[in-house]
N, CA, C and O atoms as CSV, one atom per row, in Angstrom:
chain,resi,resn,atom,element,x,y,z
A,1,UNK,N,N,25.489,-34.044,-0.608
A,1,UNK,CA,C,25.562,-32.773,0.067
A,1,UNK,C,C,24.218,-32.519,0.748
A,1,UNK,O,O,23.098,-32.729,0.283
A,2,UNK,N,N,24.599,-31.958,2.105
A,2,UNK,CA,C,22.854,-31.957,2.851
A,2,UNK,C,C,22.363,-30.269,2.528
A,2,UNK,O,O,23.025,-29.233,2.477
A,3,UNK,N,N,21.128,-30.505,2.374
A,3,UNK,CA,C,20.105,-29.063,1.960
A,3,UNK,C,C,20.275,-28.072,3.238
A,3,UNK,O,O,19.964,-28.286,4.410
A,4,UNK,N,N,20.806,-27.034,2.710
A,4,UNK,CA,C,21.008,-25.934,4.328
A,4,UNK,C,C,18.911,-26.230,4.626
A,4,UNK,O,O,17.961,-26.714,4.011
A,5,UNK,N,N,19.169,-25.615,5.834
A,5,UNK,CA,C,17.863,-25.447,7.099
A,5,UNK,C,C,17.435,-24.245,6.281
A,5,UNK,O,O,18.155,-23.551,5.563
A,6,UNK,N,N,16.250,-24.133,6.496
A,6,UNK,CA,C,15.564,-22.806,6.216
A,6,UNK,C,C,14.755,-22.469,6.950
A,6,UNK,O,O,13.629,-22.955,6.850
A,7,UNK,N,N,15.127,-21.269,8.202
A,7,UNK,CA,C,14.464,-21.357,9.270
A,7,UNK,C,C,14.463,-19.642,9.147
A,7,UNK,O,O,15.408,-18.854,9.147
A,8,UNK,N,N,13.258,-19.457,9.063
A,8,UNK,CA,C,12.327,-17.532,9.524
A,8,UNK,C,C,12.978,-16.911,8.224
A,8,UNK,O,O,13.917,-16.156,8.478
A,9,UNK,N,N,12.630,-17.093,6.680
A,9,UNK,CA,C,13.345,-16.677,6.031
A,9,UNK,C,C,12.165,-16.103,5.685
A,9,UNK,O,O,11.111,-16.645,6.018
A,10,UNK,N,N,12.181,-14.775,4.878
A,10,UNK,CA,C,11.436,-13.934,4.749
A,10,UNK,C,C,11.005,-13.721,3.218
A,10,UNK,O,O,11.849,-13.632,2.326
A,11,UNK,N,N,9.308,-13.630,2.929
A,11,UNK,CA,C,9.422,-13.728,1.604
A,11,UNK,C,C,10.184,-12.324,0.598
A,11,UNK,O,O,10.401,-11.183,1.009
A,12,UNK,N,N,10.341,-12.631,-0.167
A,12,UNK,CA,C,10.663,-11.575,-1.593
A,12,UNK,C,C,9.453,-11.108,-1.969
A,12,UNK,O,O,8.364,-11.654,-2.152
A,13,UNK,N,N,10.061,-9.377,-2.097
A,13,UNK,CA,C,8.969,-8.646,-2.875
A,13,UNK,C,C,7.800,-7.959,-2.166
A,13,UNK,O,O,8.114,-8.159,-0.993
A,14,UNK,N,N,6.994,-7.481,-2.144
A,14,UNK,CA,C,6.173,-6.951,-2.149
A,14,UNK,C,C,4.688,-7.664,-1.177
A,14,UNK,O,O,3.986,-8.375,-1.895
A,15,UNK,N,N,4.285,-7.562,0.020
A,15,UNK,CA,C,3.491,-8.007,0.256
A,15,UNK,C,C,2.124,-8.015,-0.620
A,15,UNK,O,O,1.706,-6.981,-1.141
A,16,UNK,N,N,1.419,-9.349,-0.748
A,16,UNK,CA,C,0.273,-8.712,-1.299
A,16,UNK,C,C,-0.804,-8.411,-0.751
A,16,UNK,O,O,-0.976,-8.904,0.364
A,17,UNK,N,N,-1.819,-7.581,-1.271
A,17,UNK,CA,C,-2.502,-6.532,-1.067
A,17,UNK,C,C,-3.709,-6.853,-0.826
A,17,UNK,O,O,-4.378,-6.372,0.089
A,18,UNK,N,N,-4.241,-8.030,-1.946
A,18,UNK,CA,C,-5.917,-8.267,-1.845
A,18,UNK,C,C,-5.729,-9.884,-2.629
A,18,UNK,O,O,-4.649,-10.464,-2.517
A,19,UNK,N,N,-6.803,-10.472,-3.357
A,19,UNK,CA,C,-6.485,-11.568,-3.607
A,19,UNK,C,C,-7.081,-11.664,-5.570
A,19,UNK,O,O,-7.048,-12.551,-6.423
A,20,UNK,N,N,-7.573,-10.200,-5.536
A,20,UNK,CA,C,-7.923,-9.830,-6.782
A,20,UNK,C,C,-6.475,-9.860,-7.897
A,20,UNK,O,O,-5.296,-9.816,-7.547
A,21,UNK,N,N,-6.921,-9.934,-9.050
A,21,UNK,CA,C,-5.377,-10.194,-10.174
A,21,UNK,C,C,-5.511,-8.775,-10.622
A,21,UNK,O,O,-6.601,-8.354,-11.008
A,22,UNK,N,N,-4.211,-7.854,-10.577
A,22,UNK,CA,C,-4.110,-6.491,-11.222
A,22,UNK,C,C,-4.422,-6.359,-12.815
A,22,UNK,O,O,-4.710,-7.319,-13.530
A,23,UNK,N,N,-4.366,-5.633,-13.049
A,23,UNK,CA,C,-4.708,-5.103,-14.363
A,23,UNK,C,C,-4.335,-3.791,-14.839
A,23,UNK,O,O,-5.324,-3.231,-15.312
A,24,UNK,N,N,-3.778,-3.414,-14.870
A,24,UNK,CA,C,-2.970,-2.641,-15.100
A,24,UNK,C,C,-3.093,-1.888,-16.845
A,24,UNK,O,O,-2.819,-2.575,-17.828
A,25,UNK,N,N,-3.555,-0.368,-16.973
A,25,UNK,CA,C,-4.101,0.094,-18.117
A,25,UNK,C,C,-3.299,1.674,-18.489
A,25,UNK,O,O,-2.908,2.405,-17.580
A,26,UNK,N,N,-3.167,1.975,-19.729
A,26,UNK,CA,C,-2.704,3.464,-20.095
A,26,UNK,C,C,-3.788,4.123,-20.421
A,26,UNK,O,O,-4.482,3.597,-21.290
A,27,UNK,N,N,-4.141,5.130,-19.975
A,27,UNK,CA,C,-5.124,6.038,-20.098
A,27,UNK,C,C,-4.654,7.186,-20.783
A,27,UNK,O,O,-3.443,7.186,-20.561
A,28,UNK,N,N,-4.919,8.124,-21.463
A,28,UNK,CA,C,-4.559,9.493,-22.187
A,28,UNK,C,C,-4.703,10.305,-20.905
A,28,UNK,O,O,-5.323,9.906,-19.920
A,29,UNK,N,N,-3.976,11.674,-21.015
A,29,UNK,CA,C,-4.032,12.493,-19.649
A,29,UNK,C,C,-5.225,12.789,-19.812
A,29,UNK,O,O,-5.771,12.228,-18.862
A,30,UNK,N,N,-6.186,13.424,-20.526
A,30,UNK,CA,C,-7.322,13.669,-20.466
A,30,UNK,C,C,-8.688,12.758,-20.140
A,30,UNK,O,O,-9.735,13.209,-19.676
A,31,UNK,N,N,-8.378,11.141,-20.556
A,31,UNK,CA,C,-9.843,10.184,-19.661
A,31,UNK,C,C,-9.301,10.430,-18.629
A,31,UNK,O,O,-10.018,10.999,-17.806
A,32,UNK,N,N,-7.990,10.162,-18.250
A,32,UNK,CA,C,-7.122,10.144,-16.697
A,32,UNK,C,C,-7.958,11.334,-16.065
A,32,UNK,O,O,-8.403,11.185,-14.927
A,33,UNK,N,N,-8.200,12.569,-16.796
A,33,UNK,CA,C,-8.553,13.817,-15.618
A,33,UNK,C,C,-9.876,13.688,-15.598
A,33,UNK,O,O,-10.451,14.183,-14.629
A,34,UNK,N,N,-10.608,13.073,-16.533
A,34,UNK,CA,C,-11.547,13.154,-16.290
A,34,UNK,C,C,-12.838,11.998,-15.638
A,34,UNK,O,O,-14.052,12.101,-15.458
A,35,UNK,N,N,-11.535,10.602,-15.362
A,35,UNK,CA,C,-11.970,9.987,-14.432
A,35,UNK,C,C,-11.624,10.596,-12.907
A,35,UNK,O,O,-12.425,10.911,-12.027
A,36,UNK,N,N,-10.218,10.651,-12.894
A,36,UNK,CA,C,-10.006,12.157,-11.401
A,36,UNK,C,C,-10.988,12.741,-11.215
A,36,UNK,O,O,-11.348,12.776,-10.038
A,37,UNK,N,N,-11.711,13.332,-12.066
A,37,UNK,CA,C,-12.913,14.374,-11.649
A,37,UNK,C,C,-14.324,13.268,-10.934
A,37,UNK,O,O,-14.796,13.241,-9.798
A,38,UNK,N,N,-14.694,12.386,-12.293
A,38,UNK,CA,C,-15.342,11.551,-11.355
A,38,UNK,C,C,-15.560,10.749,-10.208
A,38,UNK,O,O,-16.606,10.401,-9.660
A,39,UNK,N,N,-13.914,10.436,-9.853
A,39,UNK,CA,C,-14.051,9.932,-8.725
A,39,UNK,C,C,-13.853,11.505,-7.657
A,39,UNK,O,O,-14.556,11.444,-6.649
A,40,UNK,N,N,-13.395,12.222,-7.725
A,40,UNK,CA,C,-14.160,13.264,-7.042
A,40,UNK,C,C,-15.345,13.427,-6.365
A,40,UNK,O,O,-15.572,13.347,-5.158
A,41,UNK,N,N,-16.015,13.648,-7.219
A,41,UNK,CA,C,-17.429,13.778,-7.412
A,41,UNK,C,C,-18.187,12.632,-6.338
A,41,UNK,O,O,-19.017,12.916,-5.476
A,42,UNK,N,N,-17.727,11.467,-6.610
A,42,UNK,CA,C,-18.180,9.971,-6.053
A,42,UNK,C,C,-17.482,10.130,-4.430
A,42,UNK,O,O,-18.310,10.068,-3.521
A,43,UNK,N,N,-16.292,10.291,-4.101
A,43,UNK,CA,C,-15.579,10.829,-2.827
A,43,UNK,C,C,-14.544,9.156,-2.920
A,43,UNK,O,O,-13.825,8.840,-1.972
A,44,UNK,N,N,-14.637,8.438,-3.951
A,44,UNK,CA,C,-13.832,7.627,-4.192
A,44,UNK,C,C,-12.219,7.757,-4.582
A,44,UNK,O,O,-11.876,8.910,-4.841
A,45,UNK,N,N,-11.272,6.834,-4.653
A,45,UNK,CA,C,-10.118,6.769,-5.451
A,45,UNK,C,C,-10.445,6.571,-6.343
A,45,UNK,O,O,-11.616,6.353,-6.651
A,46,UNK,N,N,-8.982,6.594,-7.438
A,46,UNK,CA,C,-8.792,6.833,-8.617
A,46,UNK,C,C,-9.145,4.761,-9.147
A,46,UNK,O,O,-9.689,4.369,-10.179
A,47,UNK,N,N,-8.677,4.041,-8.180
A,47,UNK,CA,C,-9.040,2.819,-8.618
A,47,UNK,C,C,-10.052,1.960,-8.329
A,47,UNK,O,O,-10.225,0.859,-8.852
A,48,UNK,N,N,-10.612,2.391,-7.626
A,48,UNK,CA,C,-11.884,2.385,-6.938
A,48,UNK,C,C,-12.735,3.200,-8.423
A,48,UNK,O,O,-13.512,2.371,-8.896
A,49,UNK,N,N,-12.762,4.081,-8.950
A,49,UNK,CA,C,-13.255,4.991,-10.117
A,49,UNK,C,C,-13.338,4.267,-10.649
A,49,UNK,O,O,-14.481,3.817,-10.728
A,50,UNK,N,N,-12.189,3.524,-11.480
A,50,UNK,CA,C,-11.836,3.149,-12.980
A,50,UNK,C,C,-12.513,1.339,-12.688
A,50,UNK,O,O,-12.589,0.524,-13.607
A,51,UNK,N,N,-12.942,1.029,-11.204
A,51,UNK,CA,C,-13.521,-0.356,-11.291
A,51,UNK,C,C,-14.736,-0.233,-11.728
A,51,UNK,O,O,-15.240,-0.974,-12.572
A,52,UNK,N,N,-15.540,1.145,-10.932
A,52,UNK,CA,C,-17.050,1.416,-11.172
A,52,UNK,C,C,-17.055,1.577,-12.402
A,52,UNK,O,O,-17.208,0.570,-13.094
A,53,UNK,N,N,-16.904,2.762,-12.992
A,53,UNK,CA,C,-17.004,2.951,-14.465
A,53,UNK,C,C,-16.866,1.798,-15.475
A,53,UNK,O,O,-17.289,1.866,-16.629
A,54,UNK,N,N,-16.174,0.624,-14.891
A,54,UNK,CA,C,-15.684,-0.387,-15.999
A,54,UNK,C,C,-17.256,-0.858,-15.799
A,54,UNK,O,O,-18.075,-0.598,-16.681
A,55,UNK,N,N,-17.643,-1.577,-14.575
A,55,UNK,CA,C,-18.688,-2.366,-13.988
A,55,UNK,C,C,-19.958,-1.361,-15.239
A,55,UNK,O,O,-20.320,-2.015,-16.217
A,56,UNK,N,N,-20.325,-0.397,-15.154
A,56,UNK,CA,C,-21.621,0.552,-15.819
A,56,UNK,C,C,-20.582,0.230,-17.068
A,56,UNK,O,O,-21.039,-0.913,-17.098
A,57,UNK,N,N,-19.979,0.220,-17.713
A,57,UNK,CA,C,-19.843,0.308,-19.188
A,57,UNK,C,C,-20.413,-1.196,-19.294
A,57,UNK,O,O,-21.443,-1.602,-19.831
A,58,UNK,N,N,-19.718,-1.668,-18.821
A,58,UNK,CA,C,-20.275,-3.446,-19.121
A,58,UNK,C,C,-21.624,-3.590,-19.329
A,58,UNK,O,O,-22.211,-4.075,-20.296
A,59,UNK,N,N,-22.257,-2.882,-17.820
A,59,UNK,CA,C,-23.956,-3.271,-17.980
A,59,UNK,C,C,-24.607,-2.618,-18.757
A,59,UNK,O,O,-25.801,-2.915,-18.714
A,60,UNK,N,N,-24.358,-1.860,-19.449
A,60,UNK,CA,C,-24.852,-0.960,-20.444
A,60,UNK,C,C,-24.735,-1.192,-21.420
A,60,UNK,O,O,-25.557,-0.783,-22.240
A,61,UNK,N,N,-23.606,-1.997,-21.814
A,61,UNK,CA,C,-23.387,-3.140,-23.225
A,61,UNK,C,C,-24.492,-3.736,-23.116
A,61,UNK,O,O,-25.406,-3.611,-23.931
A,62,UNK,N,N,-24.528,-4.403,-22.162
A,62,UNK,CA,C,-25.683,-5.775,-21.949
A,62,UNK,C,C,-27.007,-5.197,-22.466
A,62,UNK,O,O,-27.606,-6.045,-23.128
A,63,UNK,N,N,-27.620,-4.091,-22.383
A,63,UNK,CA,C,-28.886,-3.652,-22.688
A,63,UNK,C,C,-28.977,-3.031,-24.056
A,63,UNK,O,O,-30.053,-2.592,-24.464
């Protein structure tokens, strides 16, 4: 049996976005508001927030 043609077929799902791997976390409503507030403050997003804050917890281990 011959293999059908596969001609302009379109991928499945979701284009992707960046080339970074997600990570994906549950927060309590309250760190949740009170990273909201910080990235406020910063004039950042909410995931853009929760990268910085990770980055300073880390380096602050280190010392």
């Amino acid at each position: 049996m011959a293999k059908s043609i596969k001609v302009n077929q379109k991928k499945r799902g979701r284009p992707a976005t960046g080339r970074d791997p997600v990570s994906a976390v549950r927060l309590p409503v309250d760190l949740t508001a009170d990273v909201d507030t910080w990235a406020e403050s910063k004039e950042v997003s909410r995931s853009e927030a929760i990268r910085r804050l990770v980055e300073i917890g880390l380096k602050a281990r280190g010392k």
